[in-house]
N, C-alpha and C positions, 0 to 999 in steps of 0.2 A: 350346785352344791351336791356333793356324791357322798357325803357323812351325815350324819344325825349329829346337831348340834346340843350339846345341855346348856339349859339357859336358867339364872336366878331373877326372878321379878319381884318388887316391890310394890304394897299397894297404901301409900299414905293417905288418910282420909282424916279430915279435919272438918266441922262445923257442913256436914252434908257435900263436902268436894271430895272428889277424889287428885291427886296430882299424875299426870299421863303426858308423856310425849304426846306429839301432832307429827302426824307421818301422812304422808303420798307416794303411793305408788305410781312414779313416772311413765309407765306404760299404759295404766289403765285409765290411770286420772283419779284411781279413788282414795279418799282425803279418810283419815283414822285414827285412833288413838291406840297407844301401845303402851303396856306397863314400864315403867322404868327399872335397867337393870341390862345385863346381859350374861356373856360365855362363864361357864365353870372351866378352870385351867385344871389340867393335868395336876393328883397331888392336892387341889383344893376342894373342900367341902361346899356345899351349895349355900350354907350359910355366910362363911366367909368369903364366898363370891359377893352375894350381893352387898355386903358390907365394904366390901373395895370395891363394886361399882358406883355406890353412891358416892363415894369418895370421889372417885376419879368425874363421873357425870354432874355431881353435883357439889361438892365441895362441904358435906355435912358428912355428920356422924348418928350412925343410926342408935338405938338404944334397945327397947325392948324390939324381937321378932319370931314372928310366929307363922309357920307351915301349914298351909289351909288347905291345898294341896298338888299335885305333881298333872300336870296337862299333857300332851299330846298333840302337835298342832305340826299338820302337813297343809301344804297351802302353796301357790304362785306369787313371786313378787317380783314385779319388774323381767318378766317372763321369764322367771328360773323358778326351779323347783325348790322347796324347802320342805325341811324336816326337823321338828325341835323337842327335845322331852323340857317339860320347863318347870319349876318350882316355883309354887307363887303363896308368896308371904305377905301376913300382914304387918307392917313397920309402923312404929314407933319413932318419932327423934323431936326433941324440944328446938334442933333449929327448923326443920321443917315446919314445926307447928309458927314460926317466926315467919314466913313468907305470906306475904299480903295475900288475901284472893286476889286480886286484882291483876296479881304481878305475873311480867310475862320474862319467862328466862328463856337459857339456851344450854343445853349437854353442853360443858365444858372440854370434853377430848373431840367433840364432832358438829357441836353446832346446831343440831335438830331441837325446834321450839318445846318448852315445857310449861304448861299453866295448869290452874286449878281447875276442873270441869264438873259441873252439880253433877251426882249420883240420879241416876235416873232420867236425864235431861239430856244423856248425850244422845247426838242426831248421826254420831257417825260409827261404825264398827269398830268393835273393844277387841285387841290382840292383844293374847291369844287367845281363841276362842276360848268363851266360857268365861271369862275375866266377869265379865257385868254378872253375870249369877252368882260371883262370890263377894259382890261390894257390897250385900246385903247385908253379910256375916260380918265384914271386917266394919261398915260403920257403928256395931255394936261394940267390937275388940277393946 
């Protein structure tokens, strides 16, 4: 990657979970969890990104959201380089709040697993850095 990407994330937290992709990095082997969300298009606001990614990844509609704040996250994945300025909000959505804990989904445009994981109990790295220091604020929101 030779650009800096901007990215919208979302951070749903209901009854002490938060909801987070499961990501591996195929080259290194290391297992993670990543906010859900992604690119700001050309023309669209960071808000209205991540409102059309949930859409498209998850098949809901978001309701209340709220900007905690903007990260910075350079990092190797899959032995390429990355660079991301990212926006991470706290969301809001009455269907989200409708998904069992229990339940295990899939990204709808891509496939990559998504479940509920307790706040404070995850055993594996939160992308983008710094996410888990802001789940603190959002299970208050």
């Amino acid at each position: 990657m030779s650009s800096i990407r901007n990215l919208s994330v979302g951070l749903p937290v209901r009854s002490g979970h938060v909801l987070v992709l499961d990501g591996v990095d195929r080259v290194t082997g290391e297992v993670f969890h990543r906010a859900i969300g992604g690119g700001i298009e050309f023309g669209e606001t960071a808000e209205a990104a991540l409102r059309r990614e949930f859409t498209e990844e998850l098949g809901v509609t978001l309701g209340a959201i709220e900007l905690l704040a903007v990260v910075e996250s350079i990092f190797e994945y899959e032995g390429n380089p990355g660079h991301e300025i990212v926006h991470v909000f706290a969301v809001e959505s009455a269907e989200i709040d409708a998904i069992p804990l229990g339940a295990r989904l899939r990204v709808l445009d891509e496939g990559s697993p998504i479940r509920w994981v307790p706040i404070g109990e995850a055993n594996r790295p939160f992308y983008p850095t710094g996410i888990a220091e802001m789940l603190d604020t959002v299970a208050f929101w």
